[in-house]
Biopython code that builds the backbone (N, CA, C, O; Angstrom):
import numpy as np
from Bio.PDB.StructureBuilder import StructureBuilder

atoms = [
    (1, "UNK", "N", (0.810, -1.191, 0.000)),
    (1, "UNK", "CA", (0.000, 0.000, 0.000)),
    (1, "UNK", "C", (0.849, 1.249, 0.000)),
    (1, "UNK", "O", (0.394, 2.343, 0.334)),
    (2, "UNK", "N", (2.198, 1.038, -0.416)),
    (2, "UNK", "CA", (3.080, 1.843, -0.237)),
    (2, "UNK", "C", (2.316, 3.325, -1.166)),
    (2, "UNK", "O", (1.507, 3.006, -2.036)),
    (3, "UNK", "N", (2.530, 4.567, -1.005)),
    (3, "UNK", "CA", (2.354, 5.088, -1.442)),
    (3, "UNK", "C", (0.415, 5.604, -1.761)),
    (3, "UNK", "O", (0.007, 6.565, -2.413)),
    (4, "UNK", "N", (-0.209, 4.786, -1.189)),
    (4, "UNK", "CA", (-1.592, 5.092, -1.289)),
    (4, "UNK", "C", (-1.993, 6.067, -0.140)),
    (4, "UNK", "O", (-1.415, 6.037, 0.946)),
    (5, "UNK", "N", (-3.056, 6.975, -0.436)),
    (5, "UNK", "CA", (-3.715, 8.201, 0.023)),
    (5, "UNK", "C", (-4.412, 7.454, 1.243)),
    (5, "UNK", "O", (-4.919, 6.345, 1.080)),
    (6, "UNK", "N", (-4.419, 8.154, 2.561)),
    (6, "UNK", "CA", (-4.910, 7.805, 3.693)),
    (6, "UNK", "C", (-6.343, 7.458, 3.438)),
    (6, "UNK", "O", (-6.899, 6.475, 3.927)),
    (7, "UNK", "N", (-7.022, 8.518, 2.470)),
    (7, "UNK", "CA", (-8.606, 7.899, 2.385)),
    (7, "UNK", "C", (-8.619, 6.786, 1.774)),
    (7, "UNK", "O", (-9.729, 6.263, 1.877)),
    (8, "UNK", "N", (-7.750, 6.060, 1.066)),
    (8, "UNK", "CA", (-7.889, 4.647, -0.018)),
    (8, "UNK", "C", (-7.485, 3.266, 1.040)),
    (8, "UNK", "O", (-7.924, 2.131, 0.858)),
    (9, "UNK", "N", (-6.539, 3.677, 2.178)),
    (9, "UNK", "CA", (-6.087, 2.714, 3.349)),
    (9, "UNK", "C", (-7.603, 2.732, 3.955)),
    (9, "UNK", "O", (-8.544, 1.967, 3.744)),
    (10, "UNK", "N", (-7.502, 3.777, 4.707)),
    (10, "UNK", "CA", (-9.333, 3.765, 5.621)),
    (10, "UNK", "C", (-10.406, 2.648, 4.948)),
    (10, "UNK", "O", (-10.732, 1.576, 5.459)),
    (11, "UNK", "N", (-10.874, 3.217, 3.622)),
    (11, "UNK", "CA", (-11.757, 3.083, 2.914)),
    (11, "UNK", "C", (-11.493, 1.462, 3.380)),
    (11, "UNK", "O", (-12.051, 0.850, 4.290)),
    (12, "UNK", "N", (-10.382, 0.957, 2.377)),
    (12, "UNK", "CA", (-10.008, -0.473, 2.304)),
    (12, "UNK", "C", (-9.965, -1.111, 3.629)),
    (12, "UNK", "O", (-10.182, -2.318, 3.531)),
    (13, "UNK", "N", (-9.694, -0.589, 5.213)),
    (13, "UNK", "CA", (-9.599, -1.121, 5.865)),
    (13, "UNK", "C", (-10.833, -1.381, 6.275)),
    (13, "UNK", "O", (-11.294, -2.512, 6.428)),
    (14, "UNK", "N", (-11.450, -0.263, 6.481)),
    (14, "UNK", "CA", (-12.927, -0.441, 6.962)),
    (14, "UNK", "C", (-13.936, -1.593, 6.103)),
    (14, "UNK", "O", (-15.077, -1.825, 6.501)),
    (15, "UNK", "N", (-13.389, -2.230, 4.956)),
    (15, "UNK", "CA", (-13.929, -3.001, 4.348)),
    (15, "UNK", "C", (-13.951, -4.466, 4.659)),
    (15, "UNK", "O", (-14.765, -5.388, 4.719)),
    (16, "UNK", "N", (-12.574, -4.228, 4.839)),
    (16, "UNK", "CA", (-11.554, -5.731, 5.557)),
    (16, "UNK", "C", (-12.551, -5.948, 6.814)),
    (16, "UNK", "O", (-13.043, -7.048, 7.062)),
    (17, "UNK", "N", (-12.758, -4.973, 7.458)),
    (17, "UNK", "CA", (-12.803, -5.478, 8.900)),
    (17, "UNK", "C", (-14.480, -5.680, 8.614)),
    (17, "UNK", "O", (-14.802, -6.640, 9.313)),
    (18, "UNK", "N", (-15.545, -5.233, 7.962)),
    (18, "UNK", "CA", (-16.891, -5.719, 7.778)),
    (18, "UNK", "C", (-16.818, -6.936, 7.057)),
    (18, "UNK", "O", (-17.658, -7.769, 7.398)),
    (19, "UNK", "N", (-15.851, -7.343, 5.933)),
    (19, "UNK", "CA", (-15.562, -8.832, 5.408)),
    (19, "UNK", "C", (-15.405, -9.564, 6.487)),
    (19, "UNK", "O", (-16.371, -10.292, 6.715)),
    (20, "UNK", "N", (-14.614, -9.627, 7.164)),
    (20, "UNK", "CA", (-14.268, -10.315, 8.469)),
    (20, "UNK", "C", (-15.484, -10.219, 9.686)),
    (20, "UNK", "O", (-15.562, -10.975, 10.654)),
    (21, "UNK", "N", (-15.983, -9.605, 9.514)),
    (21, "UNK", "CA", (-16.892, -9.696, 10.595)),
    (21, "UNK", "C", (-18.130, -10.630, 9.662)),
    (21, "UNK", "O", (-18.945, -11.068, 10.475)),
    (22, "UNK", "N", (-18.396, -10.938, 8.603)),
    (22, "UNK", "CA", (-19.528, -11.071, 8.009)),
    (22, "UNK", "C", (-18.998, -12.171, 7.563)),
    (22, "UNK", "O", (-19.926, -12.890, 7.193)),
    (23, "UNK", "N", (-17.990, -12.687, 7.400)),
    (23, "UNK", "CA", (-17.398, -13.893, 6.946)),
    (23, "UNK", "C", (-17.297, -15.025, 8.427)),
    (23, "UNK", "O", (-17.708, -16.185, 8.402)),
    (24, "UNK", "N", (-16.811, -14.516, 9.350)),
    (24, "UNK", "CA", (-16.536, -15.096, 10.608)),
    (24, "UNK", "C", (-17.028, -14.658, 11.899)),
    (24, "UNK", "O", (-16.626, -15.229, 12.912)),
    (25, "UNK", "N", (-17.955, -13.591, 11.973)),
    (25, "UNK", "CA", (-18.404, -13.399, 13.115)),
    (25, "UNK", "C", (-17.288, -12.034, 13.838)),
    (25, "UNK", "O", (-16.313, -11.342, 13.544)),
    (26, "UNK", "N", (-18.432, -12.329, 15.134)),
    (26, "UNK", "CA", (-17.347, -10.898, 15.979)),
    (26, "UNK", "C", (-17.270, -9.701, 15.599)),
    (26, "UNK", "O", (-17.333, -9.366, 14.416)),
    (27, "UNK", "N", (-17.084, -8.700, 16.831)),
    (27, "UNK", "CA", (-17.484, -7.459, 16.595)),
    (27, "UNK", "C", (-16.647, -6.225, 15.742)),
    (27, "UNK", "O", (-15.531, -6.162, 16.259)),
    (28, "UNK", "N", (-16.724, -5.529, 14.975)),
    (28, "UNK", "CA", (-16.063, -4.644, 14.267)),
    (28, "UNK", "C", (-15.283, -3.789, 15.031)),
    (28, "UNK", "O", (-16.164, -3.081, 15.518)),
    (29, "UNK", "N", (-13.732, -3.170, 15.681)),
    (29, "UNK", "CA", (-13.144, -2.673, 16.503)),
    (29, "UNK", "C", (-13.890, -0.984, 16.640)),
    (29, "UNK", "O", (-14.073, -0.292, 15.639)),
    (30, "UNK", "N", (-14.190, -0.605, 17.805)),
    (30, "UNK", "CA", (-14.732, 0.584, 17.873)),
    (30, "UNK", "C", (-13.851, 1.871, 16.912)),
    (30, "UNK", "O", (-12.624, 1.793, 16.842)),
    (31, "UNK", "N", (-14.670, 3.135, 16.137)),
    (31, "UNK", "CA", (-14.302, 3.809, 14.915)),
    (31, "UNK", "C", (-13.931, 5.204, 16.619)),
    (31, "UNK", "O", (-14.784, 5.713, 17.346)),
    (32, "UNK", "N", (-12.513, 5.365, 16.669)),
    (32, "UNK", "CA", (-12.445, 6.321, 17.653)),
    (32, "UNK", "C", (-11.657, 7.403, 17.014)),
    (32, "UNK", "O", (-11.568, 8.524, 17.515)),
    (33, "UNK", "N", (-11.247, 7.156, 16.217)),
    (33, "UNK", "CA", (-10.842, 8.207, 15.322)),
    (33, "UNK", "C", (-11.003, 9.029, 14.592)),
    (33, "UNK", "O", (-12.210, 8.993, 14.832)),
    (34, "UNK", "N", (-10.887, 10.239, 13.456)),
    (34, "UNK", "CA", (-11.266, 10.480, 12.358)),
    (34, "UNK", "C", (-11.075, 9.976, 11.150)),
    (34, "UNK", "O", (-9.958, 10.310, 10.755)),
    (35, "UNK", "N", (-11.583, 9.399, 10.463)),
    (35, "UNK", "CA", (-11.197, 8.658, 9.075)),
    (35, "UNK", "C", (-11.634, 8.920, 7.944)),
    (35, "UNK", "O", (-12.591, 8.353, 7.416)),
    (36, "UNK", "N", (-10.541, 10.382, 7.159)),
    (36, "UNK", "CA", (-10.453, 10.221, 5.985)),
    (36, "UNK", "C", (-10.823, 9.574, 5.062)),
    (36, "UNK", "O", (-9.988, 8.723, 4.756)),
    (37, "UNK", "N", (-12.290, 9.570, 4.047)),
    (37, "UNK", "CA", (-12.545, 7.925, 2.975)),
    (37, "UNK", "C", (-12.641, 8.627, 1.584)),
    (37, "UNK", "O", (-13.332, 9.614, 1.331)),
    (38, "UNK", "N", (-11.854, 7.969, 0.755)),
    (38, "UNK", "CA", (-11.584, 8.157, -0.624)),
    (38, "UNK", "C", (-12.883, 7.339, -0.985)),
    (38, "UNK", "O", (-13.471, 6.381, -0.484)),
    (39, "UNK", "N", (-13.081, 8.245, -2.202)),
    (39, "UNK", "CA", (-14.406, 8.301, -2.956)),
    (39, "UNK", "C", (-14.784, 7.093, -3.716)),
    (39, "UNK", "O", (-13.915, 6.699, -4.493)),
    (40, "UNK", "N", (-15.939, 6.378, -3.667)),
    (40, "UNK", "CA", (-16.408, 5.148, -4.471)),
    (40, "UNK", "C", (-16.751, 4.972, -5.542)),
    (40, "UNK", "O", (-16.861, 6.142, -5.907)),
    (41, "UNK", "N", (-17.156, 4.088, -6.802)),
    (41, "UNK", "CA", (-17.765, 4.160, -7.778)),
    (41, "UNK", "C", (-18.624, 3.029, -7.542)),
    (41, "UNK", "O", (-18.177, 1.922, -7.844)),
    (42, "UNK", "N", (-19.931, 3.127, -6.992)),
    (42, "UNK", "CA", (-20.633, 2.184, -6.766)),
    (42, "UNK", "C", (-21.416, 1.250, -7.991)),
    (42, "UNK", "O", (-21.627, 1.621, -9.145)),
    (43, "UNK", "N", (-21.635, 0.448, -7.619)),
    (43, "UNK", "CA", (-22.237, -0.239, -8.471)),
    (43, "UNK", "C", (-23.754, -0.676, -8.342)),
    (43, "UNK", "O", (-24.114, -1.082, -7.237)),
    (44, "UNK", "N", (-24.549, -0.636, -9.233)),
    (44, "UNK", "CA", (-25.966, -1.381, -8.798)),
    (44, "UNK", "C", (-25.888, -2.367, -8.288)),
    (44, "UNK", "O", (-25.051, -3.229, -8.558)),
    (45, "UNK", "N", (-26.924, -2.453, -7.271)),
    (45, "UNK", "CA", (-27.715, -3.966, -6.500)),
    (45, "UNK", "C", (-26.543, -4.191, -6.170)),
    (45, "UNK", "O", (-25.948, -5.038, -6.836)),
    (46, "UNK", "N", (-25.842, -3.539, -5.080)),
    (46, "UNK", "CA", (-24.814, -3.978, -3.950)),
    (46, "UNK", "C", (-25.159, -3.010, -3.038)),
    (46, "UNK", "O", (-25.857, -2.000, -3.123)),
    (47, "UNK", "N", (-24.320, -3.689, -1.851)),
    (47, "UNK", "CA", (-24.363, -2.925, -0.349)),
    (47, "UNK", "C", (-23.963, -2.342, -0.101)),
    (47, "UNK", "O", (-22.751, -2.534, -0.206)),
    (48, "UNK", "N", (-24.349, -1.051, 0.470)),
    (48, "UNK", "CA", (-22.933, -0.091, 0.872)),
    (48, "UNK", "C", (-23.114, 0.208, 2.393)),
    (48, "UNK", "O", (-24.109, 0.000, 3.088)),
    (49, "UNK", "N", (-22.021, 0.698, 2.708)),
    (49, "UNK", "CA", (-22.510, 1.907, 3.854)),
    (49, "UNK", "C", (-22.612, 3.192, 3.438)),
    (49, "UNK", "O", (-21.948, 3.654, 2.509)),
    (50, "UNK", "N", (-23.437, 3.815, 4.099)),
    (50, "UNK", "CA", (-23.785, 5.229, 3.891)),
    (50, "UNK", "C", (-23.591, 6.378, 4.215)),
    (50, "UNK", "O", (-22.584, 6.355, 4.922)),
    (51, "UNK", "N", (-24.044, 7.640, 4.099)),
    (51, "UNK", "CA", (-24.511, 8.179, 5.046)),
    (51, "UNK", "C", (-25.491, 9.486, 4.427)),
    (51, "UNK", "O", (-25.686, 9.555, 3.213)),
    (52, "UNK", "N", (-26.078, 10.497, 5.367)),
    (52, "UNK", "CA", (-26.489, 11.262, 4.584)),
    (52, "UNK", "C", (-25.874, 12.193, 4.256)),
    (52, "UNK", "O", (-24.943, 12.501, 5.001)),
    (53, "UNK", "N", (-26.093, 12.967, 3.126)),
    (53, "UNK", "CA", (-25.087, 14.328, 3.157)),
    (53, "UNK", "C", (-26.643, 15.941, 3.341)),
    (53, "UNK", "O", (-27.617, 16.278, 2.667)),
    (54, "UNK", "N", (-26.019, 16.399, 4.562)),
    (54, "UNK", "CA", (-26.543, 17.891, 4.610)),
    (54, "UNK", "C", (-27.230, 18.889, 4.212)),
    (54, "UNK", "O", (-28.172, 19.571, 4.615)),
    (55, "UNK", "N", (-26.261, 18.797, 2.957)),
    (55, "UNK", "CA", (-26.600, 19.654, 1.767)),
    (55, "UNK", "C", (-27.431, 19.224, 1.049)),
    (55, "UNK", "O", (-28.529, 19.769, 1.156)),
    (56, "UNK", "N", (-27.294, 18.034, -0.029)),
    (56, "UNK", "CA", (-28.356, 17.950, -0.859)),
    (56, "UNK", "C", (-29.323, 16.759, -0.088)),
    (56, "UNK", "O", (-30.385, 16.384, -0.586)),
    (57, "UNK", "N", (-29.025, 16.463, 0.627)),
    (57, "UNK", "CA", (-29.824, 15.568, 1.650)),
    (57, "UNK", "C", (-30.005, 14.298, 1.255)),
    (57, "UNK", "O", (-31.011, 13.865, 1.817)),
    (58, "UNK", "N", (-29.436, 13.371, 0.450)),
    (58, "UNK", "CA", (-29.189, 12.297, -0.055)),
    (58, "UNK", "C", (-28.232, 11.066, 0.235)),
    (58, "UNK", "O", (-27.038, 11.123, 0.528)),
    (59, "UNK", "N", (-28.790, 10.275, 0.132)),
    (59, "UNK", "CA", (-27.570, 9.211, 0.721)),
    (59, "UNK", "C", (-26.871, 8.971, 0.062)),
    (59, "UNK", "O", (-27.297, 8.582, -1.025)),
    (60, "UNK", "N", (-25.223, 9.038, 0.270)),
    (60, "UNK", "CA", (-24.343, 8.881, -0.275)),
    (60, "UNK", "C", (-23.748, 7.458, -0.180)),
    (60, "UNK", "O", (-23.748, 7.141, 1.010)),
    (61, "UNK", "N", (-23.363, 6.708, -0.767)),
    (61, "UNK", "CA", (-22.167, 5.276, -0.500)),
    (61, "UNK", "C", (-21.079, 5.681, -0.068)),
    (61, "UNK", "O", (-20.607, 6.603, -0.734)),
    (62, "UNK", "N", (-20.448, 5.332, 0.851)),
    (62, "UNK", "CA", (-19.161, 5.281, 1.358)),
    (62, "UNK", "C", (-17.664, 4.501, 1.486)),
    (62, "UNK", "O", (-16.480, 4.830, 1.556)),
    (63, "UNK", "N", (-18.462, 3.266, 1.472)),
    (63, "UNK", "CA", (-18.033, 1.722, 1.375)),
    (63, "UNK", "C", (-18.156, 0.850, 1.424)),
    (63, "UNK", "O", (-19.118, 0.601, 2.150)),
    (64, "UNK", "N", (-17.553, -0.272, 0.901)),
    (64, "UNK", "CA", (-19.118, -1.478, 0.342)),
    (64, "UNK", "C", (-19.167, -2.184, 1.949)),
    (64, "UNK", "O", (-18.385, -2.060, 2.891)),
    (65, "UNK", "N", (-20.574, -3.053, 1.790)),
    (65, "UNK", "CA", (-20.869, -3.805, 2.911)),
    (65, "UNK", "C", (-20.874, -5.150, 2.151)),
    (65, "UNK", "O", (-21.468, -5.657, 1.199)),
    (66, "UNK", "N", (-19.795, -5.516, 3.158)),
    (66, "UNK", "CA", (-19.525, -7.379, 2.572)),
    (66, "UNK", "C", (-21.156, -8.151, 2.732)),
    (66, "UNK", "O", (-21.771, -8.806, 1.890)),
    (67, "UNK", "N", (-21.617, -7.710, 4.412)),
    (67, "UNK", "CA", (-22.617, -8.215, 4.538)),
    (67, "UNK", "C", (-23.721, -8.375, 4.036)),
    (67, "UNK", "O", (-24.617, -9.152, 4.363)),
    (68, "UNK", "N", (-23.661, -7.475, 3.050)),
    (68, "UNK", "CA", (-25.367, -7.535, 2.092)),
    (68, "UNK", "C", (-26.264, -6.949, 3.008)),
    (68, "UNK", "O", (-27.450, -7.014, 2.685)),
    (69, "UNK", "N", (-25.926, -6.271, 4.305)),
    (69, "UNK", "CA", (-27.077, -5.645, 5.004)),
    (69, "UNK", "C", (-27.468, -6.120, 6.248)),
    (69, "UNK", "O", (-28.353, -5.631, 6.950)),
    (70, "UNK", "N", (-26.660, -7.261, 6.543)),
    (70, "UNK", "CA", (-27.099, -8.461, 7.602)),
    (70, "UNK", "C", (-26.647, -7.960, 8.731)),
    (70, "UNK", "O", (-27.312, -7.902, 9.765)),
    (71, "UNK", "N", (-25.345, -7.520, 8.584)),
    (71, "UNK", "CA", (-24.921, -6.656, 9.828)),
    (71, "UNK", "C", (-25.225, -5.183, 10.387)),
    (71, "UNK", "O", (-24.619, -4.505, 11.216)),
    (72, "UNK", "N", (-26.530, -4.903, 9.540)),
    (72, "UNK", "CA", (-27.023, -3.486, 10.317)),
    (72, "UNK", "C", (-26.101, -2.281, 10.377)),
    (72, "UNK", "O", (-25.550, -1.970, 9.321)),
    (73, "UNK", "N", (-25.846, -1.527, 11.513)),
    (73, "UNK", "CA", (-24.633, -0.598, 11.740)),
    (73, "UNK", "C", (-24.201, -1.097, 12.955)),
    (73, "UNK", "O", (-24.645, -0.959, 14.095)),
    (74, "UNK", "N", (-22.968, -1.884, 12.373)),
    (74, "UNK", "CA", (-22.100, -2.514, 13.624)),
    (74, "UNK", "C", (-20.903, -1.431, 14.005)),
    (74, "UNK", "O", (-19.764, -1.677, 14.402)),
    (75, "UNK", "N", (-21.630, 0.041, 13.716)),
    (75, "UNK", "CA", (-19.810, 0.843, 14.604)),
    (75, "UNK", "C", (-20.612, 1.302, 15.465)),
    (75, "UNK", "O", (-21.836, 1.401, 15.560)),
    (76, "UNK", "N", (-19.241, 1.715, 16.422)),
    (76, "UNK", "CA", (-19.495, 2.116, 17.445)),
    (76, "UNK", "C", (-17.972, 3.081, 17.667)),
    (76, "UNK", "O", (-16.929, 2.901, 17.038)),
    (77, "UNK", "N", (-18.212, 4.107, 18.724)),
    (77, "UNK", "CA", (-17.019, 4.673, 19.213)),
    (77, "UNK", "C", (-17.587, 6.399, 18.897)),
    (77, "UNK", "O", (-18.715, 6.822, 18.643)),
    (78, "UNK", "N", (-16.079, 7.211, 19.066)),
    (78, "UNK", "CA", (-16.655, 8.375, 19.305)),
    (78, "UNK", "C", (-16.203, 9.054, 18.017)),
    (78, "UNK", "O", (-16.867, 10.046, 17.715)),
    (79, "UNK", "N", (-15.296, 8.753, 17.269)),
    (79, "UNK", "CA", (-14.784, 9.085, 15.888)),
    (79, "UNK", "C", (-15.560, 9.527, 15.128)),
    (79, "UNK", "O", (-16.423, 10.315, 15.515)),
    (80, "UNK", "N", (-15.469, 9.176, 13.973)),
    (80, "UNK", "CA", (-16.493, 9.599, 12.370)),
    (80, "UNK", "C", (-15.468, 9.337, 10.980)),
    (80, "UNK", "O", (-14.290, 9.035, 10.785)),
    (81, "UNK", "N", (-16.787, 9.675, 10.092)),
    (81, "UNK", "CA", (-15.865, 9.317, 8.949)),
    (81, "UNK", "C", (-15.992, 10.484, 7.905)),
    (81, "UNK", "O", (-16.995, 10.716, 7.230)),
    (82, "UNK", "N", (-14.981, 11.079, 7.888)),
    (82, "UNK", "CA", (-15.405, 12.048, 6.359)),
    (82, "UNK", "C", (-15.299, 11.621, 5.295)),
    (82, "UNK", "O", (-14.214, 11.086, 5.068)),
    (83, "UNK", "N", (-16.162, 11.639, 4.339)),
    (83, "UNK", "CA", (-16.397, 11.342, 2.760)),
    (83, "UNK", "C", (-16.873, 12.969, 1.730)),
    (83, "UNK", "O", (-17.296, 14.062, 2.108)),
    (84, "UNK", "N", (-16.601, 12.511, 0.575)),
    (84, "UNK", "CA", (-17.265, 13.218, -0.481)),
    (84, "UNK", "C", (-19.058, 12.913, -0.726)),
    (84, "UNK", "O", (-19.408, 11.732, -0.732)),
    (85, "UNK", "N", (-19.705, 13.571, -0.842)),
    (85, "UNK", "CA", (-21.126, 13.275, -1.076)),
    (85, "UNK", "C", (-20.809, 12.434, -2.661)),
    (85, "UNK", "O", (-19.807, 12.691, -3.329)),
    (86, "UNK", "N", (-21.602, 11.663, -2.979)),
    (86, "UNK", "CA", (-21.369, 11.300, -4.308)),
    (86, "UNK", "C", (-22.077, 12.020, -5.193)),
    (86, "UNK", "O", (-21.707, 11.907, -6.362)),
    (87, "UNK", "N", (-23.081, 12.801, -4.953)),
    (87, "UNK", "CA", (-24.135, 13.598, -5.363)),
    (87, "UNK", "C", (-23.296, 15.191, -5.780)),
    (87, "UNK", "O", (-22.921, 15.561, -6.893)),
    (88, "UNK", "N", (-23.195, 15.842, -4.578)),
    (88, "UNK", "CA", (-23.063, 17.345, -4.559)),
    (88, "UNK", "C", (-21.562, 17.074, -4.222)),
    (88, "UNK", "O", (-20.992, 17.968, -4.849)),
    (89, "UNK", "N", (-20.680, 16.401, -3.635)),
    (89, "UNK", "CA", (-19.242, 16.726, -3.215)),
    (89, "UNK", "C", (-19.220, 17.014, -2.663)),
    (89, "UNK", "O", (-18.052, 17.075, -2.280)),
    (90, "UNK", "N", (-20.257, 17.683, -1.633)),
    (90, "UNK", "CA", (-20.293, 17.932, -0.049)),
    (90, "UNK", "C", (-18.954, 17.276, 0.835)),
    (90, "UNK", "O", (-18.444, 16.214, 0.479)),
    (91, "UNK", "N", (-18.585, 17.849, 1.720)),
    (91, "UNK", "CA", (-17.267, 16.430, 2.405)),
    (91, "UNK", "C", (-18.271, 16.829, 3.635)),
    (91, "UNK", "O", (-18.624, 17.897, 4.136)),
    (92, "UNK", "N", (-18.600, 15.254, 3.912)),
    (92, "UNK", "CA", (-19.120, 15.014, 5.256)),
    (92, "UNK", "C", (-18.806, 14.477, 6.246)),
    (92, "UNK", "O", (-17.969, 13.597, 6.043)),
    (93, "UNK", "N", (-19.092, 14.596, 7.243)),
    (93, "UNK", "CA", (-18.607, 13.938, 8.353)),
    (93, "UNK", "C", (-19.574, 13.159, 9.084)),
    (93, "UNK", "O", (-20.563, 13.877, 9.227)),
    (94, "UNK", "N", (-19.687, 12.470, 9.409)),
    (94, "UNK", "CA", (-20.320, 11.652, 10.229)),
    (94, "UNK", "C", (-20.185, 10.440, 11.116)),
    (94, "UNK", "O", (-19.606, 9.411, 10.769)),
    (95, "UNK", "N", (-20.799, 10.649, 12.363)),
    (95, "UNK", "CA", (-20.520, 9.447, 13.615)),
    (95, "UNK", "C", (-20.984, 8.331, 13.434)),
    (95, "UNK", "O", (-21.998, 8.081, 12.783)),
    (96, "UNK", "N", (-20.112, 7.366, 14.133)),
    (96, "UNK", "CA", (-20.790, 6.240, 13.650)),
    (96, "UNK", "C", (-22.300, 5.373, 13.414)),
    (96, "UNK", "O", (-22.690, 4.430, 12.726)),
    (97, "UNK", "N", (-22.793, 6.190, 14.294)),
    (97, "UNK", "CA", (-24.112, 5.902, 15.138)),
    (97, "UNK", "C", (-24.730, 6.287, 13.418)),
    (97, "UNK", "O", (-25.287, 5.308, 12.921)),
    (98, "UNK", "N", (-24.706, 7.211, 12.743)),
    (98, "UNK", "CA", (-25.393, 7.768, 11.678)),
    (98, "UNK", "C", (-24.792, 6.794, 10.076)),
    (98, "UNK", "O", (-25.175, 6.909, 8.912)),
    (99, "UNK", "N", (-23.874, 5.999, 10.609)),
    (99, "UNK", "CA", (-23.575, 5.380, 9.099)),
    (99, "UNK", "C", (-24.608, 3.789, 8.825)),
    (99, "UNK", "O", (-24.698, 2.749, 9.479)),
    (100, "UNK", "N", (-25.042, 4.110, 7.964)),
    (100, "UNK", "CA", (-26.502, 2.944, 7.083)),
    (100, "UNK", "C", (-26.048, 2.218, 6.124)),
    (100, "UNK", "O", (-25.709, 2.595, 5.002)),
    (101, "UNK", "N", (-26.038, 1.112, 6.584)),
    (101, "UNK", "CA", (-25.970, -0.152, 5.140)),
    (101, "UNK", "C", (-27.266, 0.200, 4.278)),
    (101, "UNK", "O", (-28.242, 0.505, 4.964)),
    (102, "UNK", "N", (-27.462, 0.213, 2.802)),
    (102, "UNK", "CA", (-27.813, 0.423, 2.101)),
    (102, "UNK", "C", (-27.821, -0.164, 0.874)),
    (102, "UNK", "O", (-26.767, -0.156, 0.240)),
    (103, "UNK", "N", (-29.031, -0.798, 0.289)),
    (103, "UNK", "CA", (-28.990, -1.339, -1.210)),
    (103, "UNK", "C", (-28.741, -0.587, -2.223)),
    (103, "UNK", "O", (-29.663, 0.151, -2.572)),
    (104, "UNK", "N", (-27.829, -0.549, -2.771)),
    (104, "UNK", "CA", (-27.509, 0.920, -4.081)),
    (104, "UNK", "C", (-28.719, 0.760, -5.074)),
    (104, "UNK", "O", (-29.298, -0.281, -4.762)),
    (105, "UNK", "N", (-29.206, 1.238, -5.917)),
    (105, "UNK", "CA", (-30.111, 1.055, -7.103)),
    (105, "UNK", "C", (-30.094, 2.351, -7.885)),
    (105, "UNK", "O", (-30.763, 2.460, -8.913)),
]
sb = StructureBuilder()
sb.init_structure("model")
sb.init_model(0)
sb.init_chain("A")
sb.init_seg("    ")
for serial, (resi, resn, name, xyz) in enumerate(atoms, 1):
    if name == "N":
        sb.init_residue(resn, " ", resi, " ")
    sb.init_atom(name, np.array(xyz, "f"), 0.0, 1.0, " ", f" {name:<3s}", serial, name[0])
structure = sb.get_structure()
């Protein structure tokens, strides 16, 4: 990962660790940080996580959900995650408590 942008590590890690939780069980490590997330190109009829953005008030994708939705919103902690709106480009922030698995369409 030499050389990759902190939002493309985040993004990817935060992925790893919902694969792993959805593959094998057990809880996702609490989000206590701020985490930087490089921008998605989602695809139809997959899972994401979400969130809303502010401005144009729309849910944005953030990063995929291995789980297909099964795992609900498994973060927790006092952190957040900033993203780009995929919509308006808004950069948002949001706690964990507010991030939504979501069917893209």
């Amino acid at each position: 990962m030499s050389g990759d942008k902190p939002g493309v590590i985040n993004t990817s890690a935060l992925e790893s660790q919902v694969k792993l939780a959805a593959e094998v069980g057990g809880p996702i490590p609490p989000l206590d940080e701020t985490l930087p997330l490089s921008k998605i190109k989602p695809n139809t009829d997959t899972w994401y996580f979400s969130i809303e953005c502010p401005k144009c008030r729309r849910t944005s994708p953030i990063f995929r959900d291995y789980s297909d939705g099964k795992l609900g919103n498994p973060f927790t902690g006092r952190g957040a995650v900033v993203a780009a709106c995929h919509f308006c480009a808004h950069q948002v922030r949001a706690a964990p408590h507010a991030i939504a698995s979501v069917l893209w369409r």
